[in-house]
N, C-alpha and C positions, 0 to 999 in steps of 0.2 A: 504494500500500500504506500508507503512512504516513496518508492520508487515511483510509483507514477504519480506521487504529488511530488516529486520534484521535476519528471518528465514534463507536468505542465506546467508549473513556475518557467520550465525554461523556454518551452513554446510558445508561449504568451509574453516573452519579452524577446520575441526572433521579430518581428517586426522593428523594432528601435535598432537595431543592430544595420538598420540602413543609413542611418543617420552616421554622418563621419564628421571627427571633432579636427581641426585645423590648427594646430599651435602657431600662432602667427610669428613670422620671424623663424619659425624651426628652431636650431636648438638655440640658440641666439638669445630666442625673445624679442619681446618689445625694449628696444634698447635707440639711442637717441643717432645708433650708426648702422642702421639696420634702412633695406634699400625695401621698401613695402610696393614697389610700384614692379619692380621686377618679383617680388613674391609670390602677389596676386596672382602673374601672368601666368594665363592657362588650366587654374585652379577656377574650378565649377562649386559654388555656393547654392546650397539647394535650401529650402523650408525644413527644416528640424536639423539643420548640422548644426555646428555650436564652433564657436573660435574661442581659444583660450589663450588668453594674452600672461605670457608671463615676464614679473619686472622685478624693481627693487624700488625702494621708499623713495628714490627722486622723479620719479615716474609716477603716473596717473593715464587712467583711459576713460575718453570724453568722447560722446556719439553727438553727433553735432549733424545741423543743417546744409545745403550743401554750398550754401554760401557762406556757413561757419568755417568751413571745410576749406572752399577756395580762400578762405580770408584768414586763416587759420585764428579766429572769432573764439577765444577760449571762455567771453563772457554769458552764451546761451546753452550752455549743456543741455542736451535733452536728456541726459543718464552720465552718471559721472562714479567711479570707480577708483578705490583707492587702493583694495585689498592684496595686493601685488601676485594674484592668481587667480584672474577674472575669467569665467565664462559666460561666455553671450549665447544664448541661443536664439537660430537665426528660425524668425518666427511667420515672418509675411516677407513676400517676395517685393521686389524693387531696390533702389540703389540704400548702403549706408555709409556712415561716414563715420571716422575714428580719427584724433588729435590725441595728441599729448600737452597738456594745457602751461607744462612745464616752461619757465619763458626761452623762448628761443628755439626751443624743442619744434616745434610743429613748424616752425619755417626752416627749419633745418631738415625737414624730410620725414618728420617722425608723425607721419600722419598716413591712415590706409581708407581706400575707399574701396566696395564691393559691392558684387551685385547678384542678389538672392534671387533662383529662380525657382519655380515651382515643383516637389516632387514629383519625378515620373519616371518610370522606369525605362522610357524609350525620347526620354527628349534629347535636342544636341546642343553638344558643349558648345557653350556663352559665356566666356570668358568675361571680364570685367573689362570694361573703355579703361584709357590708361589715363593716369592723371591729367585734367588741361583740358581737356579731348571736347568735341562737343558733337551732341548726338542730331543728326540733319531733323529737320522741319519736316513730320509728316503732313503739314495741308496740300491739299491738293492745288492742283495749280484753277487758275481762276476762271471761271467756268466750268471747272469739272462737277461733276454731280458723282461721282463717289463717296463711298459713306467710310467711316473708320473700319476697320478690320475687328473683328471680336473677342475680348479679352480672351485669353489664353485659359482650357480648360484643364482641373486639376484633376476632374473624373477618371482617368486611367491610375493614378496614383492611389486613389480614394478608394476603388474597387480593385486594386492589388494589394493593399492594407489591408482590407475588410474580406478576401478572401483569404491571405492570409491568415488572419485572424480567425476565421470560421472554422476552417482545415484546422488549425490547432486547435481549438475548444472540441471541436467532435473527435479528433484526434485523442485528447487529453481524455476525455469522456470516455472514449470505450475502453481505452487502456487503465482507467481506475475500473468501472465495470470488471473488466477480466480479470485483475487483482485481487 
């Protein structure tokens, strides 16, 4: 019996096991010589991964707007973080923004920007814009009658979680049953 209550403790936590955590900087850290713009590059941020910043007491991590960000603006924190092994988990998809509020730090480089996109298990890698960058004008040109394209669905991911999740509850279920 015991065996298959731990068979399904561990079923029931195989879905989270997609989610993958990012130590920002690698083994480095968040440190004020550390190159975030070449970090990013290529690394796909999805809805439930998590970044864990780690630093030492001259340091701090500040999630800021993106004109905090470009301005490196350390006076409007939207979430600010002191405890020198911070994890964020990455919760809704779109751009975010990370400073070091330290003076001089964040126009020295010590600032990362990302871009969260939605779980799914077949979408393709979207790398994050690199710092400075700017993303083109979707309006159409003028007279077109085009409409916006439709936000991006999370339904493939939703329904590979939730089956997941079923196959192991029925799973876990009969093997206590047969126990």
């Amino acid at each position: 019996m015991a065996f298959a209550v731990a068979l399904l403790v561990l079923l029931l936590a195989t879905p989270a096991a997609y989610a993958e955590q990012y130590t920002v900087g690698d083994g480095a850290g968040w440190t004020s010589t550390g190159d975030y713009t070449t970090w990013v590059e290529g690394k796909t941020f999805t809805v439930g991964d998590t970044l864990l910043f780690n630093y030492d007491s001259s340091h701090r991590v500040d999630e800021v707007s993106k004109s905090d960000y470009d301005n490196c603006n350390t006076g409007n924190a939207l979430k600010s973080h002191s405890d020198g092994n911070t994890v964020i988990t990455l919760s809704n998809t779109g751009s975010m923004y990370f400073i070091c509020p330290t003076t001089g730090h964040c126009s020295g480089g010590m600032k990362l920007a990302i871009n969260v996109v939605a779980a799914s298990g077949n979408s393709p890698s979207t790398p994050s814009p690199p710092s400075g960058s700017t993303t083109p004008s979707e309006t159409p040109p003028s007279g077109s009658t085009s409409s916006p394209p439709p936000p991006p669905s999370g339904a493939p991911s939703t329904m590979n979680n939730g089956l997941m999740l079923g196959f192991s509850l029925v799973l876990g279920a009969v093997l206590a049953i047969m126990s």
